[in-house]
N, C-alpha and C positions, 0 to 999 in steps of 0.2 A: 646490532643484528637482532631479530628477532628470534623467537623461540622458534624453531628448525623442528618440524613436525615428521613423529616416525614413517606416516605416509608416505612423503618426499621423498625421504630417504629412500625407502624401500621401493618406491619409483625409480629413482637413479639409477638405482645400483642394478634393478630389471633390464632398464635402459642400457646400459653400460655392458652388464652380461650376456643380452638379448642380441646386442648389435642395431636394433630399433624400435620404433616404439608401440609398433603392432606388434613383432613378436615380445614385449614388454607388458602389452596389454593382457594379450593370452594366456600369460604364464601368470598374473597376477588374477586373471578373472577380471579384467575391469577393461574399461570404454578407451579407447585410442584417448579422444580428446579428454578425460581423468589425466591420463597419467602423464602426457603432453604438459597439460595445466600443471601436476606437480612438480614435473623438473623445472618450467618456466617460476614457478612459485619460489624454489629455491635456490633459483639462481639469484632471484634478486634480492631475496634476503640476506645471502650470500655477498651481492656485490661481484660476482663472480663468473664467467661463461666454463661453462662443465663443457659443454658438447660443443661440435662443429657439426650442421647439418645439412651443407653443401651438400652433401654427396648423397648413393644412393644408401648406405647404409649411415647413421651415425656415428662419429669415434670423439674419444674424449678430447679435450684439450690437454695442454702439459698442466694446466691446474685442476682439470677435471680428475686426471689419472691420479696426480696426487691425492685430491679430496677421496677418491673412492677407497684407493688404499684404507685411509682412516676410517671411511664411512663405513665399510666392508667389518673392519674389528670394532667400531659403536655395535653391526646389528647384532651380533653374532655373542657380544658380549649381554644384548638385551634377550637373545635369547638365551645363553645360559642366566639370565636371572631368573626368565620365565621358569625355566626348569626346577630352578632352584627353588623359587613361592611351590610348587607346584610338590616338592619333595617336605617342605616344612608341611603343607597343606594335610598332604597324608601320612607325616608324622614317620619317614621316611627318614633315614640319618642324610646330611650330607657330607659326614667324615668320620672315620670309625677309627679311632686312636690303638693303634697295636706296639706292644714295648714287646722285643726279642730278648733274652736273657744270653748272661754268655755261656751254657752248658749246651746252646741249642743245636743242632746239625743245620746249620745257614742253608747249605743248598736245596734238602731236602723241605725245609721251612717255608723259605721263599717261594717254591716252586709251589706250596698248598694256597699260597697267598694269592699269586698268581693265576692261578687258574680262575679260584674266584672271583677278584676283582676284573677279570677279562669280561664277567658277564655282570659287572656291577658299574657299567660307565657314571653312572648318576654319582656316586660315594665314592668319594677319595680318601686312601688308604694313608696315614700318617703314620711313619714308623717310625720309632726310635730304638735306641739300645743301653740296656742298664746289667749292671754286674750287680752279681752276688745278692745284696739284701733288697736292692735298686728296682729289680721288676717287680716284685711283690705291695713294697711300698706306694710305688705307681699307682697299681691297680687300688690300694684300701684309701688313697691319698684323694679316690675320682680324676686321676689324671690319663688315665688308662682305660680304655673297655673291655680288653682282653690281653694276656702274656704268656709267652710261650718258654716256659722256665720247669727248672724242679718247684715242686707244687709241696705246702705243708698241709696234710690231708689230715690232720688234725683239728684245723680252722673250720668253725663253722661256717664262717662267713665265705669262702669259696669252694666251687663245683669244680672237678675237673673232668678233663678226658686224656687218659693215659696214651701218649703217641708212639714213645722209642726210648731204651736205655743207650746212656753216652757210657764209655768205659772211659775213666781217665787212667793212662801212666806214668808214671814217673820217668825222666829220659835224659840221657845228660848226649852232648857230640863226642864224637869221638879225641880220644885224648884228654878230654875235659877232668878225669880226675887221673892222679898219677899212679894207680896201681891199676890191676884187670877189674872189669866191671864180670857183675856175676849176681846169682842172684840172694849173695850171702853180703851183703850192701845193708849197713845198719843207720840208723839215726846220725849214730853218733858219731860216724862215718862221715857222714853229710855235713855236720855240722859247720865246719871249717868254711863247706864252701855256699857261694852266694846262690840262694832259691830266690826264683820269678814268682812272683803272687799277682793274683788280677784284684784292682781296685775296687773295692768296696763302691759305689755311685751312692748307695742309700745317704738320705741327710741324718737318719737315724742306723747307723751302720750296726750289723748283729755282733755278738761276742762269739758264735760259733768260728770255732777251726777249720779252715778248710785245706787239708796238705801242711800246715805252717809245721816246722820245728823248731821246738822251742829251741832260743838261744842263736840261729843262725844269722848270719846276717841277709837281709832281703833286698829284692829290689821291685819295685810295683809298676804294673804296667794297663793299659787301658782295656785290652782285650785279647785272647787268646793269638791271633794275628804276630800283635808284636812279639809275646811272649814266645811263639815257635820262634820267631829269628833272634829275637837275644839269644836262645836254647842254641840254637845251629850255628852261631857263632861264638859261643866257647865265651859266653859271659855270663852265665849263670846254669843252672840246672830248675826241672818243674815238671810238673803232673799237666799233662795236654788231652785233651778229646782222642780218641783213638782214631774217630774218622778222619781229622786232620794230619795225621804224620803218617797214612799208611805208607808210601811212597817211601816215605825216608826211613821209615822201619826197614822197609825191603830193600833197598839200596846202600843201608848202613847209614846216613848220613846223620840217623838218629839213634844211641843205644837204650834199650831200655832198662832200666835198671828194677824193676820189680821184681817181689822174693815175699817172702813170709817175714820179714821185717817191714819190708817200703809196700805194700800189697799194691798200691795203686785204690780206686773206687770206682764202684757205677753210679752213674745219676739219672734217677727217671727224669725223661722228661714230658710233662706235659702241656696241654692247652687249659688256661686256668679262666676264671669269671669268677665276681662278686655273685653270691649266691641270694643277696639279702637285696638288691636293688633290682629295678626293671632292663627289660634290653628293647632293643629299636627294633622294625622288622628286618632291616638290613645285617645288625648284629645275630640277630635271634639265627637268620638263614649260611651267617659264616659259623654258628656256632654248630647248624646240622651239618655242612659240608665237612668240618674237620670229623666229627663224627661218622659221617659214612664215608669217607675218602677211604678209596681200595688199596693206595700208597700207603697208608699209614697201616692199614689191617697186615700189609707184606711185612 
């Protein structure tokens, strides 16, 4: 077969949509006999009959219908590459890499993401999710363009913007330990029983503590997610996002165990960026949106 020329193509498939090959011509801007000549063109390089043109309108064959199907995701696939030369051209991102941390509030997160990329069809959003030392690393590592984590505002090398404080509490289910919970629950209290910790993801994991006591025995888990239901089914105890368990605070299914011993913590969180490298315009414009979003200023 020869080389199968996008003209043809884009002939047929007029053809095929159009139902003939005047209304085929029109919608192309081109001369009946053009685009007549390009389907004939194709067929035979094809080896193939596309159309039946008995009648008074034209309809495909049972190989025609097939070929279009395909021919239809060829053009569509040339024109997202059009798009794509066209997005490198003006230096335009075509993917803007975002890592979530686990201290983040997901819904409220998602939904800033959202919004944005609703009016960014061109740049596809690539998310992932790293714990503890994991989002950070990301971003210094160039594997990240931006992270939405607690921020070390001490680093020179990142800029942030301040979004929302997380409270974490400490929470056991109920019955989970054998005497009253109260808020006079000490360490060493604790100790005996098994604490939920989230996994470190960094390949360079930090020495900071985060809730551990020392001596207890643990058990580690991938993301706050899991860690509530181990918590809810009476196989471990741990410090949780306060957004995530309101429900079960309120309904008991969660107790809290926080006091002037176990205090619990807040965690800022914020939207972080490399301060020492360039951004794209696409990044530059998700970096004003988090910035002026009226959800986040509530």
């Amino acid at each position: 077969m020869e080389s199968v020329k996008l003209h043809d193509l884009r002939c047929f498939d007029a053809v095929a949509t159009q139902g003939s090959f005047q209304a085929a011509a029109k919608a192309l801007h081109r001369t009946h006999p053009s685009v007549f000549a390009a389907v004939a063109r194709l067929e035979e390089q094809l080896g193939l009959t596309l159309l039946n043109r008995g009648g008074y309108r034209v309809n495909l064959t049972e190989e025609g219908r097939l070929f279009h199907r395909r021919a239809q995701l060829a053009l569509r696939e040339v024109e997202h590459l059009k798009d794509y030369a066209g997005q490198l051209a003006s230096g335009e991102e075509t993917v803007l890499r975002v890592v979530m941390g686990d201290v983040c509030p997901r819904p409220s997160m998602l939904g800033l993401l959202s919004r944005f990329f609703a009016e960014q069809p061109r740049t596809r959003l690539h998310l992932d999710y790293e714990a503890i030392g994991g989002p950070v690393e990301r971003l210094m590592d160039g594997e990240a363009d931006l992270v939405f984590h607690r921020a070390n505002t001490s680093d020179p090398h990142l800029e942030r913007i301040d979004l929302c404080e997380v409270a974490f509490v400490p929470v056991v289910a109920p019955d989970f330990l054998p005497c009253e919970v109260g808020s006079n629950v000490t360490p060493e209290m604790m100790r005996p029983f098994t604490q939920c910790v989230i996994r470190d993801t960094a390949r360079r994991p930090s020495s900071e503590n985060f809730f551990v006591i020392d001596g207890a025995h643990s058990c580690s888990v991938p993301d706050h997610m899991m860690k509530k239901e181990l918590i809810l089914h009476g196989l471990a105890w741990g410090h949780l996002p306060e957004w995530l368990i309101e429900d079960e605070l309120r309904d008991g299914r969660l107790i809290s165990i926080a006091g002037r011993h176990i205090p619990g913590r807040t965690e800022s969180v914020a939207a972080v960026r490399r301060r020492d490298k360039p951004h794209g315009p696409v990044a530059e414009a998700l970096w004003r949106h988090i910035r002026d979003s009226e959800a986040l200023r509530r």
